[in-house]
N, C-alpha and C positions, 0 to 999 in steps of 0.2 A: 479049455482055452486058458492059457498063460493070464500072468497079470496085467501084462505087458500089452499084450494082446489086445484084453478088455477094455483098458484106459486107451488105446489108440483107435477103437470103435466108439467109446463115450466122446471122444476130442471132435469126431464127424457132428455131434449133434449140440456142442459146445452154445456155436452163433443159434441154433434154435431153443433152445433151452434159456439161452439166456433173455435174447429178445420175448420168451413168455415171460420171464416174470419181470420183465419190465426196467432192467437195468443196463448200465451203461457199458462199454466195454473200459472208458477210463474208471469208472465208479465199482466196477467188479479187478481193476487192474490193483487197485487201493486197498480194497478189501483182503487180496489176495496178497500183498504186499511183493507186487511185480509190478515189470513196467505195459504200457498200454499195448508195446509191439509184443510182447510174449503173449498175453491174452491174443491178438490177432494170431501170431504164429497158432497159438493152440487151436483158436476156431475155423485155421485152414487146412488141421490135420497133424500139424509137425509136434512130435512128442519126444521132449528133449531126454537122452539117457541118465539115468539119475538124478531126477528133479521132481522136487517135491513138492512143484509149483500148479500141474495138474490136480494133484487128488487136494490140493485146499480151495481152488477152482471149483470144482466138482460137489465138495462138501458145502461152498458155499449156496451155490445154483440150488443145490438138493433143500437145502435151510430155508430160502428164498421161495421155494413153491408152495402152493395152497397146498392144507392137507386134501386128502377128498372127500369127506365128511364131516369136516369143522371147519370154523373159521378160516379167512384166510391168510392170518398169522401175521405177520408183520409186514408193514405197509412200508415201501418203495426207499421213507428216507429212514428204517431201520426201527422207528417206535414202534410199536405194538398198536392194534386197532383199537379204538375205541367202544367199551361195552356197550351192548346194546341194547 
């Protein structure tokens, strides 16, 4: 499978991935240093040619998830959780 390919199959599961880990589409728009309608284009499929705006999306979402056997890393407004 192309690269191209594979990030236009990750872009189908953008809106779910993100709503797990519990972020905004403007507050992942920020993070991503794009505007809010590029994040919506992204989580309705559309993957712009040469843009490097997906895979920092992607990186971020991926950062943003629980590991699966530790902690769950860092809470929603970006600190870190607190020890337990």
């Amino acid at each position: 499978m192309s690269a191209s390919a594979n990030l236009t199959e990750q872009s189908g599961s953008i809106r779910e991935l993100r709503a797990s880990v519990g972020i905004s589409q403007e507050l992942l728009a920020r993070r991503a240093d794009c505007s809010t309608a590029m994040v919506r284009l992204l989580e309705s499929g559309y993957v712009p040619a040469h843009s490097e705006v997906l895979p920092r999306v992607l990186a971020i979402l991926n950062d943003e998830r629980p590991a699966a056997n530790g902690p769950l890393g860092k809470m929603r407004d970006g600190s870190a959780h607190p020890p337990e």
